[in-house]
N, C-alpha and C positions, 0 to 999 in steps of 0.2 A: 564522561570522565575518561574512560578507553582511548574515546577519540584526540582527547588533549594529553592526554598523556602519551600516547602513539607518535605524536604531531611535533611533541615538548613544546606546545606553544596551546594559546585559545585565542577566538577570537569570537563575536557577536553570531556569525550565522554560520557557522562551523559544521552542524551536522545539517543545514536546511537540504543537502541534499537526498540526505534517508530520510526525511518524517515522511512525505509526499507514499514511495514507498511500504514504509511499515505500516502505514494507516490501511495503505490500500489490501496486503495481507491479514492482516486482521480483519478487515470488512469482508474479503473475498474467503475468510476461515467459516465466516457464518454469526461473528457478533456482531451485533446491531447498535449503529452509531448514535443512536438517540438515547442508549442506557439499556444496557443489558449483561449478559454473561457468555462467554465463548468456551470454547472445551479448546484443550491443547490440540492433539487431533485434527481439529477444524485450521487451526492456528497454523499448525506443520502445513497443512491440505495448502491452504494462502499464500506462506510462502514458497511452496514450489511453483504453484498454479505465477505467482509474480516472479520467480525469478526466470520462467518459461516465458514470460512477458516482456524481460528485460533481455534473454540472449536473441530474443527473433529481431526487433526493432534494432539491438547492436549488431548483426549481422547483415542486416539492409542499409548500414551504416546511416541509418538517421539520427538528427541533432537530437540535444537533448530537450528546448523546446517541445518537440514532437513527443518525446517521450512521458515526458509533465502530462501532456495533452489525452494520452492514451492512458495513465494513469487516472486523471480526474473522474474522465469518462467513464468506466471502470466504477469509480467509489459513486460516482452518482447513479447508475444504472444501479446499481446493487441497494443503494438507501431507497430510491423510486422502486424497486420491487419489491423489497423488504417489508416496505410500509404500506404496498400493493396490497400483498398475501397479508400480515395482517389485520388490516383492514375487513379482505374478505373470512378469512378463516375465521 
């Protein structure tokens, strides 16, 4: 809503460039993507930890492709370990 109102316009895929993003700090905060609970804290910890994620790669001026890419990686390694631990604990 910010965003279309920011924009004075909308269109179908308008914010798809932050979900990718925002998921990935929330995963990276410590809540767990299959249903669970996160503390703010954890939440704030993700989004710095991602936006440290996002000036390194714009500084070695790589596309954004790339960036998608190191993103995904990212939300998968942390579901695959999440569900590691656990599993074992």
């Amino acid at each position: 809503m910010l965003l279309a109102g920011r924009a004075t316009k909308a269109y179908q895929a308008m914010g798809d460039e932050f979900l990718l993003p925002s998921i990935a700090a929330v995963v990276l905060g410590g809540t767990n993507m299959l249903g669970g609970r996160g503390t703010h804290p954890g939440t704030i910890a993700g989004v710095l930890l991602i936006t440290l994620l996002q000036s390194i790669p714009a500084v070695m001026q790589m596309e954004e492709a790339y960036r998608q890419i190191i993103y995904g990686t990212v939300i998968i390694m942390l579901l695959v370990y999440g569900r590691s631990a656990k599993v074992q604990g």
